[in-house]
Backbone of each chain as ProteinMPNN parsed JSONL, in Angstrom:
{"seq_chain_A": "XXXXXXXXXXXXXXXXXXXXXXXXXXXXXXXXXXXXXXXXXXXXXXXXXXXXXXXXXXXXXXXXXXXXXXXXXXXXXXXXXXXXXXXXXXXXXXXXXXXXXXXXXXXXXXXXXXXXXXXXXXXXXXXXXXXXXXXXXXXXXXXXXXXXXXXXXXXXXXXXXX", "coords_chain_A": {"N_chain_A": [[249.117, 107.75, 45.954], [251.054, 109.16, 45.157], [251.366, 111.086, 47.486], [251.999, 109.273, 49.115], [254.475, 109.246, 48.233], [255.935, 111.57, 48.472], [255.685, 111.791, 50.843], [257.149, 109.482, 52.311], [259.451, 110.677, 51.389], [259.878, 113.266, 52.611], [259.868, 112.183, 55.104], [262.333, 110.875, 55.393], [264.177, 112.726, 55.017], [263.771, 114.42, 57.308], [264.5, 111.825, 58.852], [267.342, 111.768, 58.273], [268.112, 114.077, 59.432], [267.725, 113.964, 61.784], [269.217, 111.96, 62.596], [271.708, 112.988, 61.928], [271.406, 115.332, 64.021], [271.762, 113.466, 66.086], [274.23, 112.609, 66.234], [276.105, 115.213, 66.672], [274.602, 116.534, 68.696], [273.163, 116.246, 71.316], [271.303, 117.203, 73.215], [269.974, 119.295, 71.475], [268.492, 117.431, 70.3], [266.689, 115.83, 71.785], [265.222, 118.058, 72.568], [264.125, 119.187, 70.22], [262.572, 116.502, 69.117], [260.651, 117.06, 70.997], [259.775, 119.051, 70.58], [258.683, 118.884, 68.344], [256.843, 116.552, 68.512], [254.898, 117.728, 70.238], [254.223, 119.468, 68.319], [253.103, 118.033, 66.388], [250.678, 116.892, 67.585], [249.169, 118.902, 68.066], [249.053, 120.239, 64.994], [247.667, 117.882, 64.459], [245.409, 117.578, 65.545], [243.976, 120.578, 64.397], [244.576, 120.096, 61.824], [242.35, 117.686, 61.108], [240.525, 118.567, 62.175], [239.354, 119.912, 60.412], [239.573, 118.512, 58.061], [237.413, 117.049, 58.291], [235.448, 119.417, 58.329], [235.573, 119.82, 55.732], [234.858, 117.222, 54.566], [232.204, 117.075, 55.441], [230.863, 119.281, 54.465], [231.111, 118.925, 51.599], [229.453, 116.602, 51.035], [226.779, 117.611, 52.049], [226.563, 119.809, 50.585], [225.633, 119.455, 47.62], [226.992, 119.455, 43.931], [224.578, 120.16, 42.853], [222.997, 121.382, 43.829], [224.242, 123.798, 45.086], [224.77, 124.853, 42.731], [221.758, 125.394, 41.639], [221.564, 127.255, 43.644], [223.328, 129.092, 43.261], [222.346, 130.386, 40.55], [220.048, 132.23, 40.696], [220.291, 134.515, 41.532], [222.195, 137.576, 40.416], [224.024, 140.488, 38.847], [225.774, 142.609, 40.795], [224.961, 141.705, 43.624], [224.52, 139.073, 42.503], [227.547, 138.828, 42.242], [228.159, 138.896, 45.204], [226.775, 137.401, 46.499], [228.167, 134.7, 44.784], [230.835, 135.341, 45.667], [230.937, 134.492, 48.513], [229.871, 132.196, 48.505], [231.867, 130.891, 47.116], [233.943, 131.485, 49.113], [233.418, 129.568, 51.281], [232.829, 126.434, 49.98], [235.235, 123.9, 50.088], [238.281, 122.241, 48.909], [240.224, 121.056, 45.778], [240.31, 123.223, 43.334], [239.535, 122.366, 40.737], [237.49, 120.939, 41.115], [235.285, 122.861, 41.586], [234.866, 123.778, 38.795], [232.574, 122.249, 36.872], [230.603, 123.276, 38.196], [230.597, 126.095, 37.801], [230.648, 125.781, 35.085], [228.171, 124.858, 34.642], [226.656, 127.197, 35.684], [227.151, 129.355, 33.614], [226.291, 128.284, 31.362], [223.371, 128.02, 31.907], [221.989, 130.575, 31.954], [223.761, 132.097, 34.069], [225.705, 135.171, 35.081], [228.461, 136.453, 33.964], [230.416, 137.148, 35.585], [229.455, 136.24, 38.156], [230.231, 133.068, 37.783], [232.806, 133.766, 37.574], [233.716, 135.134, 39.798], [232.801, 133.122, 41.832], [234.443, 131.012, 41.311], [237.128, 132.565, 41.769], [237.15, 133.464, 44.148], [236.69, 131.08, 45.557], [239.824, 129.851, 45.16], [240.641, 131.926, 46.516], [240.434, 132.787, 48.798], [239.595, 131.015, 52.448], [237.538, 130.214, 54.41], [237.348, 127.613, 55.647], [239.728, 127.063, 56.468], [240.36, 129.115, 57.921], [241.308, 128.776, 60.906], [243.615, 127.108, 60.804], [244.997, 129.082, 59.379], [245.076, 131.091, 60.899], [246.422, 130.322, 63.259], [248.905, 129.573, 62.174], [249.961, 132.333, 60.601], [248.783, 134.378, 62.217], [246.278, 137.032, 63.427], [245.943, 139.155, 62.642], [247.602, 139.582, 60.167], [245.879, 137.07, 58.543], [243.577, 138.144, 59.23], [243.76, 140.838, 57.56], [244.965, 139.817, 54.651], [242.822, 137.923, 53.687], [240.919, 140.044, 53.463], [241.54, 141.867, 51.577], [241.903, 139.74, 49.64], [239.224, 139.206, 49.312], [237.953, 141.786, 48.522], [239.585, 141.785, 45.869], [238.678, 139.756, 44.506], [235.888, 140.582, 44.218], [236.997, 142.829, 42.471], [237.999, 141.533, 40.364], [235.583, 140.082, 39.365], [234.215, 141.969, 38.15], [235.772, 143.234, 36.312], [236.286, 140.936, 34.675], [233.258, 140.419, 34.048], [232.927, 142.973, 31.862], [235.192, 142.861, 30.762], [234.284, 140.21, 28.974]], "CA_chain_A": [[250.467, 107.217, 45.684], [252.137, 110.733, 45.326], [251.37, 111.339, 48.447], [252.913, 108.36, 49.62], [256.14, 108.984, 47.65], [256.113, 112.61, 49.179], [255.665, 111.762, 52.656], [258.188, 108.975, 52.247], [260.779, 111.447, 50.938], [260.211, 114.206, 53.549], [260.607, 111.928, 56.28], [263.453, 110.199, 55.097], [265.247, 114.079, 55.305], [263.645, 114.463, 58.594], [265.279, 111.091, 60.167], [268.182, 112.325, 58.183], [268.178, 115.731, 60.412], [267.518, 113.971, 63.077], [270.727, 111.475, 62.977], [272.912, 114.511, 62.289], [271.846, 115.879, 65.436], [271.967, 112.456, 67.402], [275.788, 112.845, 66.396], [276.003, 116.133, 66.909], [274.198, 117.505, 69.567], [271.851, 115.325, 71.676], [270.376, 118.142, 73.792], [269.273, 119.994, 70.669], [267.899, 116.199, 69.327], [265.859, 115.803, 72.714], [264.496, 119.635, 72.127], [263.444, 119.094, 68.571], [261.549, 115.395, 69.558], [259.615, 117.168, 72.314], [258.777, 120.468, 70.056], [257.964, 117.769, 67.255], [255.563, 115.503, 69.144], [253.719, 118.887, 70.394], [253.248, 120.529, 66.883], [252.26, 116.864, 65.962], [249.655, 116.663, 68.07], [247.864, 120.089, 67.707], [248.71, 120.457, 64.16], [246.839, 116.694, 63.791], [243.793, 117.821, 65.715], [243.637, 121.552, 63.562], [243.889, 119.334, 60.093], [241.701, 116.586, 60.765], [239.255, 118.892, 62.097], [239.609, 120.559, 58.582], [239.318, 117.651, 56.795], [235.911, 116.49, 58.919], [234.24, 120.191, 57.937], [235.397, 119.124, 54.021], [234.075, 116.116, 54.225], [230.877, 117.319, 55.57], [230.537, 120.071, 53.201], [231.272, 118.364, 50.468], [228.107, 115.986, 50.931], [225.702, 118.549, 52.024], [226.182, 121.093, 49.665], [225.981, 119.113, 46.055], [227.239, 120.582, 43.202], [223.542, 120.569, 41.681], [222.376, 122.389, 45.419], [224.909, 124.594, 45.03], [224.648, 125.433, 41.228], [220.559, 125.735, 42.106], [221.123, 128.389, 44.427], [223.68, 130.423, 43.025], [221.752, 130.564, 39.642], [219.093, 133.208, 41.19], [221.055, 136.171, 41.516], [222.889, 138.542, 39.304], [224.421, 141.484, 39.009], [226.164, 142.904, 42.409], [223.999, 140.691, 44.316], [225.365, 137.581, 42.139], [228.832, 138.896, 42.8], [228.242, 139.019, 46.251], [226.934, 135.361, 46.525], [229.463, 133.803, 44.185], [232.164, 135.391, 46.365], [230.376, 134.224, 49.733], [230.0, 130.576, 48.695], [232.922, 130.769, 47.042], [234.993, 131.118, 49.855], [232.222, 128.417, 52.089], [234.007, 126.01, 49.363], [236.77, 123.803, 49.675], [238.996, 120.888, 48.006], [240.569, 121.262, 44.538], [239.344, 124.343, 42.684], [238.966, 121.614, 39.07], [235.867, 120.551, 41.021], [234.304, 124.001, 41.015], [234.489, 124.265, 36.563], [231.617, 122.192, 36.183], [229.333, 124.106, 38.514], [231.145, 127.616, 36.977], [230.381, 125.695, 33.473], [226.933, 125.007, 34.749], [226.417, 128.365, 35.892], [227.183, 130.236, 32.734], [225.178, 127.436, 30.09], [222.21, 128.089, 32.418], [222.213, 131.985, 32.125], [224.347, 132.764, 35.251], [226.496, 136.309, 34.697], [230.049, 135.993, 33.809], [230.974, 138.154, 37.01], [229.154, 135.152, 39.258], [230.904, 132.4, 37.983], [234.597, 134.071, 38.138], [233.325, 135.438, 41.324], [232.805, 132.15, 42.742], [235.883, 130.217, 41.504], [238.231, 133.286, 42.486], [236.762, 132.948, 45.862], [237.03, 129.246, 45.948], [240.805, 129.503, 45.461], [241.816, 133.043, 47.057], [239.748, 132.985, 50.658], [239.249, 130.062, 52.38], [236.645, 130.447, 55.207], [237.219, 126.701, 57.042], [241.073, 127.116, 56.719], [241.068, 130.258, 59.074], [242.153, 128.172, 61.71], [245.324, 126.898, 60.807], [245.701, 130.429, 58.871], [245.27, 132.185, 62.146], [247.642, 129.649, 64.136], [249.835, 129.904, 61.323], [250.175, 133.719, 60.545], [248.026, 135.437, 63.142], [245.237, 137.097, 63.367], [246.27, 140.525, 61.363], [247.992, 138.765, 58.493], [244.923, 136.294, 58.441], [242.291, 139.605, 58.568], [244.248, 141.332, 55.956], [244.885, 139.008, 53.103], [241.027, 137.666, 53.513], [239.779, 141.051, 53.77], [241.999, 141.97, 50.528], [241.39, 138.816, 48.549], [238.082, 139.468, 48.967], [238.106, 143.027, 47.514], [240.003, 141.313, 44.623], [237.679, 139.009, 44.244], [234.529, 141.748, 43.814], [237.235, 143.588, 41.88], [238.186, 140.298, 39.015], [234.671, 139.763, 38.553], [233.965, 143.106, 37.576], [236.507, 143.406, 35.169], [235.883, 140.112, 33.554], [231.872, 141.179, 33.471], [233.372, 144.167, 31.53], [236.125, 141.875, 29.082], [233.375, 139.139, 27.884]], "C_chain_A": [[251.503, 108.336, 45.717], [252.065, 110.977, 46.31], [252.471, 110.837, 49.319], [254.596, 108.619, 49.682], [256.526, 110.352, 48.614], [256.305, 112.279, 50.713], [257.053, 110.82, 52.844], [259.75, 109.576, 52.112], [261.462, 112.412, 51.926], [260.417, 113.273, 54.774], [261.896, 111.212, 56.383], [264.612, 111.524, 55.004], [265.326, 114.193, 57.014], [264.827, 113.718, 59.405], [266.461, 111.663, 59.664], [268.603, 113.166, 59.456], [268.285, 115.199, 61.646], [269.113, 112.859, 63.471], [271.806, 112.39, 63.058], [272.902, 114.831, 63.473], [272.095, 114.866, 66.609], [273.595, 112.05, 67.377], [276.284, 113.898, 66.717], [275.849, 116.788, 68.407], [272.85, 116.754, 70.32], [271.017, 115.87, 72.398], [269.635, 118.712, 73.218], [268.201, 118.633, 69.608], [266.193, 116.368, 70.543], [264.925, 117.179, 72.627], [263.753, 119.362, 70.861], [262.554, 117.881, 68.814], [260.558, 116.352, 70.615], [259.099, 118.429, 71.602], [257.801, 119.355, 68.969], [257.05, 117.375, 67.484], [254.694, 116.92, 69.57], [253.321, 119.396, 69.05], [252.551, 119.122, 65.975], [251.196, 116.873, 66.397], [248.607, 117.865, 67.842], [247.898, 120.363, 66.328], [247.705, 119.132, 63.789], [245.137, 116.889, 64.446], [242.827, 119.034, 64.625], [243.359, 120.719, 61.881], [242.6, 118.778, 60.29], [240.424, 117.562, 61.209], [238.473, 119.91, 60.571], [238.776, 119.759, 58.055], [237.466, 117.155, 57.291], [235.037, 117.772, 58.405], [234.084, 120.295, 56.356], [234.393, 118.234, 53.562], [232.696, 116.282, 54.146], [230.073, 118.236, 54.662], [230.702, 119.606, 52.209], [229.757, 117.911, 50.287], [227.185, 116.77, 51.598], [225.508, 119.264, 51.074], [226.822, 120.314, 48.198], [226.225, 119.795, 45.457], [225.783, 120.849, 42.327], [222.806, 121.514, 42.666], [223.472, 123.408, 45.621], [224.582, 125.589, 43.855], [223.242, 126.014, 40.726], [220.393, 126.926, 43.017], [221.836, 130.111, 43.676], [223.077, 131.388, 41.619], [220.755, 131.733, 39.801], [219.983, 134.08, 40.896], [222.325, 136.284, 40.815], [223.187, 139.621, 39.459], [225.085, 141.512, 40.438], [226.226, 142.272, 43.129], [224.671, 139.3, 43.816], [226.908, 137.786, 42.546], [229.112, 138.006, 44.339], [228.179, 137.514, 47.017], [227.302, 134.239, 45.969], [230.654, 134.159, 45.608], [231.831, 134.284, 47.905], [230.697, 132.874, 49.779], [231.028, 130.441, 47.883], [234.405, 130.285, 48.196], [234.277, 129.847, 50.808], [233.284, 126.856, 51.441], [235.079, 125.459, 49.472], [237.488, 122.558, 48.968], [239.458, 121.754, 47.016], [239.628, 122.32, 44.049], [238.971, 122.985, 41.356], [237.189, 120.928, 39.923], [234.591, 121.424, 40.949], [233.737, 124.435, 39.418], [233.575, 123.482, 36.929], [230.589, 122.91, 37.11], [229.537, 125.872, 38.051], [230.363, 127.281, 35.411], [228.556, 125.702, 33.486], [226.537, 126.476, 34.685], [226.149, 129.095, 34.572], [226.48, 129.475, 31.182], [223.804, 128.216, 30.664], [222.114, 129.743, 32.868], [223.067, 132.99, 33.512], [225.319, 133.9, 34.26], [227.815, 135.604, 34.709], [230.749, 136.308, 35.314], [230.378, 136.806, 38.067], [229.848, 134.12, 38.922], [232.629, 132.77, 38.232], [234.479, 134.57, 39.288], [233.868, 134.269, 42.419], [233.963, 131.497, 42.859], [236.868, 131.012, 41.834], [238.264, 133.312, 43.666], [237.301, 131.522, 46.131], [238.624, 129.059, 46.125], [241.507, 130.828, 46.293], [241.295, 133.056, 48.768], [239.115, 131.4, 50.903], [238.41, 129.826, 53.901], [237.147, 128.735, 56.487], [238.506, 126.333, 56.948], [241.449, 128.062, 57.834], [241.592, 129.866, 59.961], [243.547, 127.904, 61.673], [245.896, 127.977, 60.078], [245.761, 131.226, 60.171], [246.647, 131.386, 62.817], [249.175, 129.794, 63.665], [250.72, 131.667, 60.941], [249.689, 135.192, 61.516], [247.075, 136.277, 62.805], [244.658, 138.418, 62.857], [246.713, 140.338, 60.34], [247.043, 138.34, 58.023], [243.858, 137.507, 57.842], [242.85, 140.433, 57.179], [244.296, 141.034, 55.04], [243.516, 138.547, 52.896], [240.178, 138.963, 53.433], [240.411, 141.988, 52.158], [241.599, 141.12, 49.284], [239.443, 139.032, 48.459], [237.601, 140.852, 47.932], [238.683, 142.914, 45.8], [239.56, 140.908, 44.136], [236.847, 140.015, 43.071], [235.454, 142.436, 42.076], [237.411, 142.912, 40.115], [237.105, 140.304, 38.615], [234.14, 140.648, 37.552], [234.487, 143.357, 36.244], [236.273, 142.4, 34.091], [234.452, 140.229, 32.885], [232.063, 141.938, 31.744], [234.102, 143.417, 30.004], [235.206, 141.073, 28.292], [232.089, 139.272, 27.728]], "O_chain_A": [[252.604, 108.296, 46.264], [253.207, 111.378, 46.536], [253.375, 111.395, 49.942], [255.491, 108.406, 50.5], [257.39, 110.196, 49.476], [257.182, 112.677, 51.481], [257.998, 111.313, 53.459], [260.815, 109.136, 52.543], [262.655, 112.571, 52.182], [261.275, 113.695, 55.549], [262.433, 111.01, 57.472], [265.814, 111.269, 54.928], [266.298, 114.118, 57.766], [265.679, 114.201, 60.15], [266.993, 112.283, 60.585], [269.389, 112.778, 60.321], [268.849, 115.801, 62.56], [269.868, 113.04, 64.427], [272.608, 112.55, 63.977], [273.914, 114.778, 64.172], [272.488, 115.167, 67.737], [274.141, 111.362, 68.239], [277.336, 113.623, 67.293], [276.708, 117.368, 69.071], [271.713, 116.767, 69.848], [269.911, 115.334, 72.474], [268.558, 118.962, 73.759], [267.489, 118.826, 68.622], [265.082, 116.81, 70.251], [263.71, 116.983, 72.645], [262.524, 119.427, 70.88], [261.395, 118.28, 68.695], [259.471, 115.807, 70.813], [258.022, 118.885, 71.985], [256.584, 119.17, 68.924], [256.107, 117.691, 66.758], [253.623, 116.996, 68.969], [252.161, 119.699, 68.77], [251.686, 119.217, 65.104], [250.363, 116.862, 65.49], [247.434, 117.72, 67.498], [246.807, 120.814, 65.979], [246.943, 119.302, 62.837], [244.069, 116.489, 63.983], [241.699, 118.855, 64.166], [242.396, 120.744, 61.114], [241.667, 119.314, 59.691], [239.349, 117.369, 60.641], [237.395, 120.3, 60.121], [237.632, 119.981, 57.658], [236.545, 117.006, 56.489], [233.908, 117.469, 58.017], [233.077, 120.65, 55.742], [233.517, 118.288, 52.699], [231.993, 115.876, 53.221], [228.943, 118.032, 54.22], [229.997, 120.328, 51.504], [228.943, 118.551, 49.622], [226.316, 115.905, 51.717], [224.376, 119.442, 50.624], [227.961, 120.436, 47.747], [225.985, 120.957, 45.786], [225.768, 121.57, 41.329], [222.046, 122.376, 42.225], [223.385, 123.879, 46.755], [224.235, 126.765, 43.957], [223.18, 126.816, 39.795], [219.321, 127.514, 43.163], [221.451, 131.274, 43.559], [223.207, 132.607, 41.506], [220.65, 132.322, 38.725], [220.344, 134.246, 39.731], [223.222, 135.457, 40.649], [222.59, 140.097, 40.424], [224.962, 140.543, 41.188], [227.322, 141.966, 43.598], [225.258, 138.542, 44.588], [227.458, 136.881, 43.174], [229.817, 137.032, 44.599], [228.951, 136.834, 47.693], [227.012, 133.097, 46.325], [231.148, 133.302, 46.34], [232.611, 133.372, 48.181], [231.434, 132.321, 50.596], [231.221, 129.228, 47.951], [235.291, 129.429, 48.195], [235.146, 128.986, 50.943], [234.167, 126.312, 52.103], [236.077, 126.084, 49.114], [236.653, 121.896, 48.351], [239.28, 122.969, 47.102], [238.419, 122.335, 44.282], [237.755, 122.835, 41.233], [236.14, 120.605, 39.365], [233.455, 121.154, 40.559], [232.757, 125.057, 39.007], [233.315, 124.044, 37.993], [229.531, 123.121, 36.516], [228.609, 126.681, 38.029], [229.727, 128.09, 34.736], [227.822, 126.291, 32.692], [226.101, 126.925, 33.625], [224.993, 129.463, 34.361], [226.252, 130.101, 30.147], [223.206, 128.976, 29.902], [222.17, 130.065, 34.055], [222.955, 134.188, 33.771], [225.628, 133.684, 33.088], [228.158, 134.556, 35.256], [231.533, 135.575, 35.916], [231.25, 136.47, 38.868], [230.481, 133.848, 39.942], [233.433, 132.141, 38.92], [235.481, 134.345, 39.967], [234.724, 134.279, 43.304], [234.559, 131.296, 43.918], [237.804, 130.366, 42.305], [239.306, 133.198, 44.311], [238.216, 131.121, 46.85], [238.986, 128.292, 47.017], [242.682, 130.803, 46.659], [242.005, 133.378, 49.72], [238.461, 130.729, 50.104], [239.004, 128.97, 54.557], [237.232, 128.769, 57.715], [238.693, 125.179, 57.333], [242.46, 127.975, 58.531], [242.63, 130.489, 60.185], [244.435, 128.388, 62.374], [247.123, 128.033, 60.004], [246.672, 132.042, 60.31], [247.761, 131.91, 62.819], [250.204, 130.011, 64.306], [251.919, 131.909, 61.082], [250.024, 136.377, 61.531], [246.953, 136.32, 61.58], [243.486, 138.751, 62.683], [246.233, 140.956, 59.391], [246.787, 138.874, 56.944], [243.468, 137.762, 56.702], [242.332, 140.522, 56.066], [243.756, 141.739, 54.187], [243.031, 138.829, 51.8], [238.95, 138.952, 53.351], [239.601, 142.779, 51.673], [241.128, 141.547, 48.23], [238.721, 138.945, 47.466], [237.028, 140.797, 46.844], [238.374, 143.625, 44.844], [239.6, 141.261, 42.958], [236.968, 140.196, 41.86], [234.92, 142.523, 40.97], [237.117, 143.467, 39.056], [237.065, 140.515, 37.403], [233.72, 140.332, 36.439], [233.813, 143.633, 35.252], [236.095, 142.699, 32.91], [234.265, 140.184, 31.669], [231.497, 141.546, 30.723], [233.769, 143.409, 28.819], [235.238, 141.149, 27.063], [231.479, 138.52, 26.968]]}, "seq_chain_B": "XXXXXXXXXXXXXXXXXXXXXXXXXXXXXXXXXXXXXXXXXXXXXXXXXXX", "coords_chain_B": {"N_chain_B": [[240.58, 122.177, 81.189], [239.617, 124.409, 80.326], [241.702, 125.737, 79.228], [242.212, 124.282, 77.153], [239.826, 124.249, 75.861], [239.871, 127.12, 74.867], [242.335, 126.919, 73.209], [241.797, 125.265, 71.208], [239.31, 126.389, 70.317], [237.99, 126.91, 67.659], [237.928, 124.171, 66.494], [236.151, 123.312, 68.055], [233.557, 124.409, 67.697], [233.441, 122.89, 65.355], [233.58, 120.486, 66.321], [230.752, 120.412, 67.677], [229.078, 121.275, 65.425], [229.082, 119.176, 63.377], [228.334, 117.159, 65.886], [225.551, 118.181, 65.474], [224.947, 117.897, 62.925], [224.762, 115.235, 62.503], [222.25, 114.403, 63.593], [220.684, 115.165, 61.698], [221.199, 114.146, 59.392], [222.691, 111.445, 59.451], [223.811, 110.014, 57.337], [225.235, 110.844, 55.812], [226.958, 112.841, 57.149], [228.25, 110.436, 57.948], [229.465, 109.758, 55.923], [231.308, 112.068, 55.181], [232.96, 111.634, 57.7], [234.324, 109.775, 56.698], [235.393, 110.491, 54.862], [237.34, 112.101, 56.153], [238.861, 110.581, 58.053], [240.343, 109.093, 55.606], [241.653, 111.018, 54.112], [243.309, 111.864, 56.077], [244.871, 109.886, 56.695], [246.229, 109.373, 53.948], [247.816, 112.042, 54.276], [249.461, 111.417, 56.276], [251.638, 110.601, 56.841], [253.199, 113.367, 55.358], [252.68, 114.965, 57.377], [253.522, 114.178, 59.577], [256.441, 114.377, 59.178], [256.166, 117.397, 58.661], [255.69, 118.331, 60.74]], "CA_chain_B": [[239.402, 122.034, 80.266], [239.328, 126.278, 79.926], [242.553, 125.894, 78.206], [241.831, 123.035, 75.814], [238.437, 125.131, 75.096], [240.791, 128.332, 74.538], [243.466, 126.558, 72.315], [240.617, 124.891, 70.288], [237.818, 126.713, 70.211], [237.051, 126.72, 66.413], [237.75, 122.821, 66.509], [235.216, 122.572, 69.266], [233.134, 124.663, 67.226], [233.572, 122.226, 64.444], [232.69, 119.266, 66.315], [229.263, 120.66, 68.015], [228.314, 121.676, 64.02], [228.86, 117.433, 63.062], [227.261, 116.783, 66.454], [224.216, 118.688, 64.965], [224.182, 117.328, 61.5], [224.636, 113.494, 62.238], [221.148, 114.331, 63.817], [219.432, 115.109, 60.931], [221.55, 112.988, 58.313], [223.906, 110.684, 60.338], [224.694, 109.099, 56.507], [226.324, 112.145, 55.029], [227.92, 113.346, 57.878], [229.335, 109.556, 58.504], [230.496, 109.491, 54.977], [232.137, 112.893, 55.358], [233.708, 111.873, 58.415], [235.186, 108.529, 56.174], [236.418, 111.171, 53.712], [237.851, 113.074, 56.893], [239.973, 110.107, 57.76], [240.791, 108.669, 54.61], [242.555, 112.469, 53.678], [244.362, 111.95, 57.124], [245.811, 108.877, 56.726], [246.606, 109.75, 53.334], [248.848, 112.75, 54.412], [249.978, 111.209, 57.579], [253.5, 110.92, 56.642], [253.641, 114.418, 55.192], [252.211, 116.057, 58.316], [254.434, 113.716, 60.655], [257.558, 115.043, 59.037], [256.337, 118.565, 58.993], [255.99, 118.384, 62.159]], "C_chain_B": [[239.348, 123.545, 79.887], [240.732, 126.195, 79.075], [242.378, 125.285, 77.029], [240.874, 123.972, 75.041], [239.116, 126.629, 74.529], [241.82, 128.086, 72.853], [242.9, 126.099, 71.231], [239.293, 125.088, 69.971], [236.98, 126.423, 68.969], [236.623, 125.042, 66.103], [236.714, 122.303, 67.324], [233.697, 122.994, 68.967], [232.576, 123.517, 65.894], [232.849, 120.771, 64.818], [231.034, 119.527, 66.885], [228.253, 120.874, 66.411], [228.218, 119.675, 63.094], [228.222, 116.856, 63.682], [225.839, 116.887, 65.71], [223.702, 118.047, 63.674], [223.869, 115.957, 61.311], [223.191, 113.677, 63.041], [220.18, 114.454, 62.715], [220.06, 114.865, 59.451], [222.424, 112.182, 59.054], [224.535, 110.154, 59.084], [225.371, 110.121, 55.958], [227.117, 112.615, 55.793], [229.13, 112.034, 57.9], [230.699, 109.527, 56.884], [231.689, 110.813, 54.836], [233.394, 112.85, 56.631], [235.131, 110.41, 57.792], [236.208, 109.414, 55.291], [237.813, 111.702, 54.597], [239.612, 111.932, 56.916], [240.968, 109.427, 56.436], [242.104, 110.006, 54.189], [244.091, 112.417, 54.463], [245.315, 110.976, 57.183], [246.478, 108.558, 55.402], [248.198, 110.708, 53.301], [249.372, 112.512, 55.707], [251.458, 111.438, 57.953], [253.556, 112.148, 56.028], [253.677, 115.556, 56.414], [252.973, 115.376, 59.71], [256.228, 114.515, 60.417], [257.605, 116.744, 59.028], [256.46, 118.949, 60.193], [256.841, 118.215, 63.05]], "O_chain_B": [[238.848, 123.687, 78.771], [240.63, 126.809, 78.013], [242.416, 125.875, 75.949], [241.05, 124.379, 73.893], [238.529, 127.106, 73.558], [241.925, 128.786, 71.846], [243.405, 126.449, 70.164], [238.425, 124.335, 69.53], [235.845, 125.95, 68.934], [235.542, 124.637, 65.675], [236.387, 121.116, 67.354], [232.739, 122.447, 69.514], [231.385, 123.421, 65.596], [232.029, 120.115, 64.176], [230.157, 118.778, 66.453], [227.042, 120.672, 66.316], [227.304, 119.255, 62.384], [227.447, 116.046, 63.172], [225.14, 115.918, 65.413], [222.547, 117.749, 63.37], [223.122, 115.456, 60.469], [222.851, 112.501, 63.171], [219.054, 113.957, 62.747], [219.505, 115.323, 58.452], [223.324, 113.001, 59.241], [225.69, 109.758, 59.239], [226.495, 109.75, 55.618], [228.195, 112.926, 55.286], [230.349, 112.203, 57.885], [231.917, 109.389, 56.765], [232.825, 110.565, 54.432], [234.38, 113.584, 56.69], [236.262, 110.176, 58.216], [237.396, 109.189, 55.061], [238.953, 111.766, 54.136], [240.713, 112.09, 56.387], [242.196, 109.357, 56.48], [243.297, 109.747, 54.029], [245.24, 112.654, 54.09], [246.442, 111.15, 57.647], [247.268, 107.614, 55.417], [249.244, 110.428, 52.716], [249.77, 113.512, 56.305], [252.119, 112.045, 58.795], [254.777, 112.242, 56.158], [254.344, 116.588, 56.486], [252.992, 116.0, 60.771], [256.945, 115.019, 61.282], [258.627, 117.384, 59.274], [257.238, 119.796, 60.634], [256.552, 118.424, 64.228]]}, "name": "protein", "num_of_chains": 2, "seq": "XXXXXXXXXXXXXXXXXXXXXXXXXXXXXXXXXXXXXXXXXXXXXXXXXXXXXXXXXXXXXXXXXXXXXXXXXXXXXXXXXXXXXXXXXXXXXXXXXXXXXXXXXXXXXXXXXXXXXXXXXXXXXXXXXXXXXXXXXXXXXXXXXXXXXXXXXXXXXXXXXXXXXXXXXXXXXXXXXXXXXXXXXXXXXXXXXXXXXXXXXXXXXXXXXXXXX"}
């Protein structure tokens, strides 16, 4: 329903924008429809193919086949494969707390579950696409190759605080 | 077709990896691909006006 109201709102600026310029300026209307309909079309193939490797990950990797694997390893090693499937990971971070809450009832390290959920929301492995298309492909390597280092570096510290 | 495969490679990537899995679950993949559209037609109108 929010969605709804949102989408409703922004395109109701849009046609706005777009009558302005059909009084305005009808060469720059015809320009903007023909960039429009192109970033429509490839940004609707880049989402949806998004949303299809969500979907699929989602139901492969349960949160009890998830919360089963990362439970093994600790120390460094747990870092390393919190951050990993961390970023693997995607939707809403509130669905990662109960496999974080799992994690740390069922002796997981503190450093693996903040591992994982800092991953889950700072790197996002089946977004690179529309992050590359979007920012390119040195912005993209940099902030993922940073957030990751941040990552390693949060868990550590929280290890360390609790 | 070398451009399409150029412009979308990871997407083409994406569908050969669903090819593969509706082989050895076709019900999890189909329900992931219900989630896929459901999301899309969800944000349809946000991603029509961004666009």
């Amino acid at each position: 329903m929010q969605n709804l109201v949102t989408g409703i709102i922004m395109l109701t600026l849009t046609a706005g924008l777009y009558v302005i310029y059909l009084r305005n300026n009808r060469a720059k209307l015809k320009k903007a429809i023909q960039k429009g309909s192109k970033n429509l079309i490839q940004n609707s193939i880049r989402i949806f193919a998004i949303f299809v490797i969500i979907g699929i990950l989602q139901n492969f990797l349960s949160k009890e086949a998830v919360s089963n694997f990362l439970i093994k390893f600790s120390g460094i090693k747990g870092i390393f494969t919190g951050t990993v499937t961390g970023a693997i990971m995607m939707g809403p971070v509130a669905t990662g707390y109960p496999i974080g809450k799992y994690l740390l009832e069922n002796g997981g390290t503190v450093a693996l579950a903040s591992s994982f959920l800092a991953s889950w929301v700072m790197i996002g492995i089946i977004s690179i696409p529309l992050e590359l298309k979007n920012f390119g492909k040195r912005f993209t390597i940099t902030r993922n190759l940073f957030a990751f280092i941040s990552v390693i570096i949060i868990a550590l510290i929280m290890e360390v605080l609790l | 077709m070398k451009k399409l495969l150029e412009d979308y490679m990871i997407e083409c990537v994406i569908c050969i990896i669903a090819i593969i899995l509706i082989i050895f679950n076709p019900h999890k993949v189909a329900m992931g691909l219900t989630y896929a559209v459901n999301m899309y037609v969800n944000l349809f109108l946000i991603i029509v006006s961004v666009s």
